[in-house]
C-alpha positions, 0 to 999 in steps of 0.5 A: 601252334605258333609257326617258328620264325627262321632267321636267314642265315648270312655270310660267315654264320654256321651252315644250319644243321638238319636230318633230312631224306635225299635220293642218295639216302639219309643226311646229316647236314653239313656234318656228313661234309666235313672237310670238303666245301659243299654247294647246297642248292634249292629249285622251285620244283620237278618237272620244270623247264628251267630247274631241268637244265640246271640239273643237266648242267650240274650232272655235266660238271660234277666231275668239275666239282668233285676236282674241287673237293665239292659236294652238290646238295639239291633241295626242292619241296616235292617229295623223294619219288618225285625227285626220283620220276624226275631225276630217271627223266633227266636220264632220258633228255638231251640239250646241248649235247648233254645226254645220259646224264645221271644226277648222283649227287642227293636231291633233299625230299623238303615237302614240309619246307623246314630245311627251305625255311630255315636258309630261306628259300621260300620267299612269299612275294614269289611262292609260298609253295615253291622255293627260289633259287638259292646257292649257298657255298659252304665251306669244310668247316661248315661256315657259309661263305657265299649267298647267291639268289635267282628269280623263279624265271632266271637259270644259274650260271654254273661257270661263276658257281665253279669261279666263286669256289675256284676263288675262295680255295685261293683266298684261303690257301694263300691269303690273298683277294681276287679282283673283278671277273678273275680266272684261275691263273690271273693276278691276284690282289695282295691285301692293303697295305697296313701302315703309311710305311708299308704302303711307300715301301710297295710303290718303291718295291723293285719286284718280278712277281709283284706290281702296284697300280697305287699304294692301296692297290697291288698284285702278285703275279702269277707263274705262267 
């Protein structure tokens, strides 16, 4: 039988859909998520070192990310009673000052790798057994709006997953750009001027909550 190809899914497509067991029960993804931005994670396996702190720092910042209207989604090829051993062990560590932490969001049992193959997060040249380290951020009507990717040896930074939703909710809400390293609260990025007319009328605008550092370039300020 012939393997089916699965090409990966870019920026602006349509989250694949797929039917899958979690620690938290069956899923149907991303329907069961409409309406609110998902984040749909992938690690190498359980009972790994640097997979575990990552699961630490999410168990942490869930609340964070609930505040944000955000589901967390995990997926690793091991099966569910792994996830399950794994998952009461976490219960158990302390790092940085983070114990008893309970990870309630659903961890994807993918031991065939289908749902792994269809985002791909198995990539040959690092394991034809373990999934890299992908984050895809999904947004509520299921369109994929940010692919990031880690080597098997490098942790995520949690704080600029959190930035990147923080970031788009504001783009989407107000139609706006963030600039290079923004923070909720900074000035945003007004879009480029359209037309040799509008771009001389923002360099002579006179405004308090708007700037300009050249004509392709201007901000609105925010209310502190």
């Amino acid at each position: 039988m012939e393997e089916q190809i699965y090409r990966m899914p870019l920026i602006g497509d349509a989250a694949p859909s797929f039917i899958a067991k979690t620690t938290q029960g069956e899923i149907n993804f991303p329907q069961d998520y409409e309406g609110k931005w998902i984040i749909l994670f992938s690690h190498p396996a359980d009972f790994t070192p640097v997979c575990t702190t990552e699961f630490m720092t999410f168990a942490r910042m869930m609340g964070e990310f609930e505040q944000l209207n955000t589901q967390l989604v995990g997926l690793s090829v091991d099966s569910l009673y792994a996830h399950i051993a794994w998952l009461r062990r976490i219960h158990e560590l302390e790092w940085k000052g983070m114990k008893n932490l309970e990870v309630t969001f659903p961890l994807i049992e993918d031991i065939k790798m289908d749902v792994a193959r269809k985002y791909g997060m198995i990539q040959p040249s690092q394991s034809t057994t373990q999934a890299v380290r992908a984050v895809f951020v999904i947004d509520p009507k299921g369109t994929i709006r940010t692919i990031l990717y880690y080597p098997l040896s490098t942790g995520r930074n949690f704080d600029e997953i959190k930035r990147i939703i923080q970031a788009l909710q504001k783009a989407d809400a107000e139609g706006i750009a963030t600039p290079a390293d923004w923070r909720p609260g900074e000035d945003v990025i007004i879009p480029p001027a359209g037309s040799c007319g509008t771009a001389k009328e923002r360099m002579m605008e006179k405004a308090e909550d708007k700037y300009c550092l050249d004509w392709f370039i201007c901000f609105k300020r925010e209310k502190k």
